[in-house]
N, C-alpha and C positions, 0 to 999 in steps of 0.2 A: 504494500500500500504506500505511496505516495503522502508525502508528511508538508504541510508548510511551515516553514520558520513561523516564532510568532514573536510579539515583544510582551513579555512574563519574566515575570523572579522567579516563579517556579516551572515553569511549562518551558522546554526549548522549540516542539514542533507539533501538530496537531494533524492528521489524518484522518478520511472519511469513507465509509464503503456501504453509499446508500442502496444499494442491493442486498447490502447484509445486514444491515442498520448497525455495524462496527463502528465504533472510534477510537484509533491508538493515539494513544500522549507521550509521546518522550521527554521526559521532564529534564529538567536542568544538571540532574547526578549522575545521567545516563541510564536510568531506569527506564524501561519500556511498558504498557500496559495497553491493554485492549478492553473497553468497554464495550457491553450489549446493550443491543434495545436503543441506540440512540439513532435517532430518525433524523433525514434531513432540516428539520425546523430549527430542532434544537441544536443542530453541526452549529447552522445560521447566527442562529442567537448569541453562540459562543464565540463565533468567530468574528462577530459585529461589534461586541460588546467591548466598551473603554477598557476593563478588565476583564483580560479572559480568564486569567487566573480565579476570580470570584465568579464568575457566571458558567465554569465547567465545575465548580463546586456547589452553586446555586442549582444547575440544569440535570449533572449527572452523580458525581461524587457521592452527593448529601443522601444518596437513594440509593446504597448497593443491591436493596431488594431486585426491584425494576431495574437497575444497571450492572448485574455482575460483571465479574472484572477479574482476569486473568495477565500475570506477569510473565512479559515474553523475555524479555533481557534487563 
């Protein structure tokens, strides 16, 4: 999957896979992770938002029920 840089203190890139409803987060320590259940609106909102760092933890994070979440590297 295709990641974009992003400007975050915690997040380095963000990726989408709205066929899968996937989002991987490469954060800033080089930790990798793959979220489920995240739909194209919410990619949107995160990726629009002054802060993505708060609005991927508003949208997805705050919810690992509906967002499980698997660490790839």
């Amino acid at each position: 999957m295709n990641r974009i840089p992003v400007e975050s203190a915690n997040i380095k890139s963000i990726g989408h896979d709205p066929a899968l409803n996937v989002m991987e987060v490469e954060f800033q320590n080089g930790s990798l992770y793959a979220y489920a259940n995240v739909g194209p609106e919410s990619y949107r909102k995160i990726m629009s938002h002054s802060s993505i760092g708060s609005a991927f933890y508003y949208h997805v994070r705050a919810n690992p029920t509906r967002h499980p979440f698997v660490q790839i590297k």
